[in-house]
C-alpha positions in Angstrom: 0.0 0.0 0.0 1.3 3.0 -1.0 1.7 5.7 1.6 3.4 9.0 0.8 4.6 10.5 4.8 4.5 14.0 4.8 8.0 14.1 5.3 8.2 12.6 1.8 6.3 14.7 0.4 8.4 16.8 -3.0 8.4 20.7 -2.7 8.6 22.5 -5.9 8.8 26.6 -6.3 7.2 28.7 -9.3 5.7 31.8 -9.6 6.2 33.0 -6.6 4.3 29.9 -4.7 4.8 26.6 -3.7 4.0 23.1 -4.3 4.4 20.1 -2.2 3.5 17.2 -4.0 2.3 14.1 -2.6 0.4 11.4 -5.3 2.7 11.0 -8.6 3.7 8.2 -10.8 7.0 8.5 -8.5 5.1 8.0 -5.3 2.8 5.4 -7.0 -0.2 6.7 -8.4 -1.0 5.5 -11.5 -3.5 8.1 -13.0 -3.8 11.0 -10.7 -1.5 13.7 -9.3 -2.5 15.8 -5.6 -0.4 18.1 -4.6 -1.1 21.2 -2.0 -0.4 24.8 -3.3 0.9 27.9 -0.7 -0.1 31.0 -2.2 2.1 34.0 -0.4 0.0 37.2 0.1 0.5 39.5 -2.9 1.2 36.8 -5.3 0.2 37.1 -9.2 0.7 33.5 -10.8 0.4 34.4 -14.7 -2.0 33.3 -16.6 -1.7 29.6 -18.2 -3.8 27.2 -20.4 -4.2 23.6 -19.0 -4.7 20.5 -20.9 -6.0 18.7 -18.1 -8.7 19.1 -15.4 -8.1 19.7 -12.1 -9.9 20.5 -9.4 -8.5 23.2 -6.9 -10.2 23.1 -2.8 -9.0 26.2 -0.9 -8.2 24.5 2.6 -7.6 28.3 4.2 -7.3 32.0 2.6 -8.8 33.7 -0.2 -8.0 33.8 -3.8 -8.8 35.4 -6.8 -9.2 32.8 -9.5 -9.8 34.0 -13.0 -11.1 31.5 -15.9 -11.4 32.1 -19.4 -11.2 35.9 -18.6 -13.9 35.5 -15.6 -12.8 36.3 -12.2 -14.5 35.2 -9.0 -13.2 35.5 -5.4 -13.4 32.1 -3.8 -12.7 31.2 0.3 -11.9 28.4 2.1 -14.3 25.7 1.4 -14.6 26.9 -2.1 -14.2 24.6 -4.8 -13.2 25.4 -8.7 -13.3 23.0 -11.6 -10.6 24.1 -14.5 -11.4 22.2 -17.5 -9.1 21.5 -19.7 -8.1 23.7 -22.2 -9.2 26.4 -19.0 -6.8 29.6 -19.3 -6.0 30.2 -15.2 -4.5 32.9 -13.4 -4.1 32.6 -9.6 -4.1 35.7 -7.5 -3.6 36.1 -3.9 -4.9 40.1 -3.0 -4.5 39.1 1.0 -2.3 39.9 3.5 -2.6 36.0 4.0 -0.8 33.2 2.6 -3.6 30.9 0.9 -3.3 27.3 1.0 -5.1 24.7 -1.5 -5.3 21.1 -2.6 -5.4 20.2 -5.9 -5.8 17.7 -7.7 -5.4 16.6 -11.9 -4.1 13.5 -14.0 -1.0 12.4 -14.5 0.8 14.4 -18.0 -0.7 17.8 -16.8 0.8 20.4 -19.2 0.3 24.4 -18.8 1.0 26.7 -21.9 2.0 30.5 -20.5 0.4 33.3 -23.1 4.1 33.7 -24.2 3.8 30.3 -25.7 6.0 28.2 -23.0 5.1 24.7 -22.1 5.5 23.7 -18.7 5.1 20.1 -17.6 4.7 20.7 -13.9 7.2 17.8 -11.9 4.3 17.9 -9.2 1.7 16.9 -11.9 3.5 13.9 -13.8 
């Protein structure tokens, strides 16, 4: 049985926030990646299309999530579904850093406006 300890758990930094990733291919998982997001106050993540879903919880903060050029605050408790092909940009106006759990399949690739392809290490 897998089991990924806390302790085991990857950290990853981009954008200004980080990402400790728990469920991969590496830890085991076969078809879906969780990983939880910190969000420092002040943060502006730019804006990138996904090619997979995923499914962002806010455990604690605030955010301001904009999708497909529609911006909504969301709170803890909040859940958003990104779709794929979404465009995304993350944006933490608090004085708070926010914290969420997200989770996508395995080969999650983000496109930035400027063209770049990122193939998130949390995500595959």
């Amino acid at each position: 049985m897998p089991v990924v300890r806390s302790s085991e758990a990857v950290v990853h930094e981009i954008h200004g926030a980080r990402f400790v990733s728990y469920a991969t291919p590496r830890t085991g998982s076969k078809e879906l990646c969780a990983w939880r997001g910190e969000i420092p106050a002040g943060t502006k993540a730019p804006a990138h299309t996904v090619n997979r879903e995923e499914i962002l919880h806010l455990l604690t903060g605030e955010l301001l999530i904009t999708l497909d050029g529609r911006t909504e605050r969301v709170t803890a408790g909040d859940t958003v579904i990104i779709n794929p092909g979404a465009t995304l940009a993350v944006e933490n106006p608090t004085d708070r850093t926010a914290v969420s759990w997200v989770t996508t399949s395995v080969g999650l690739e983000a496109e930035l406006a400027d063209g770049t392809l990122i193939s998130p290490p949390w995500a595959n």
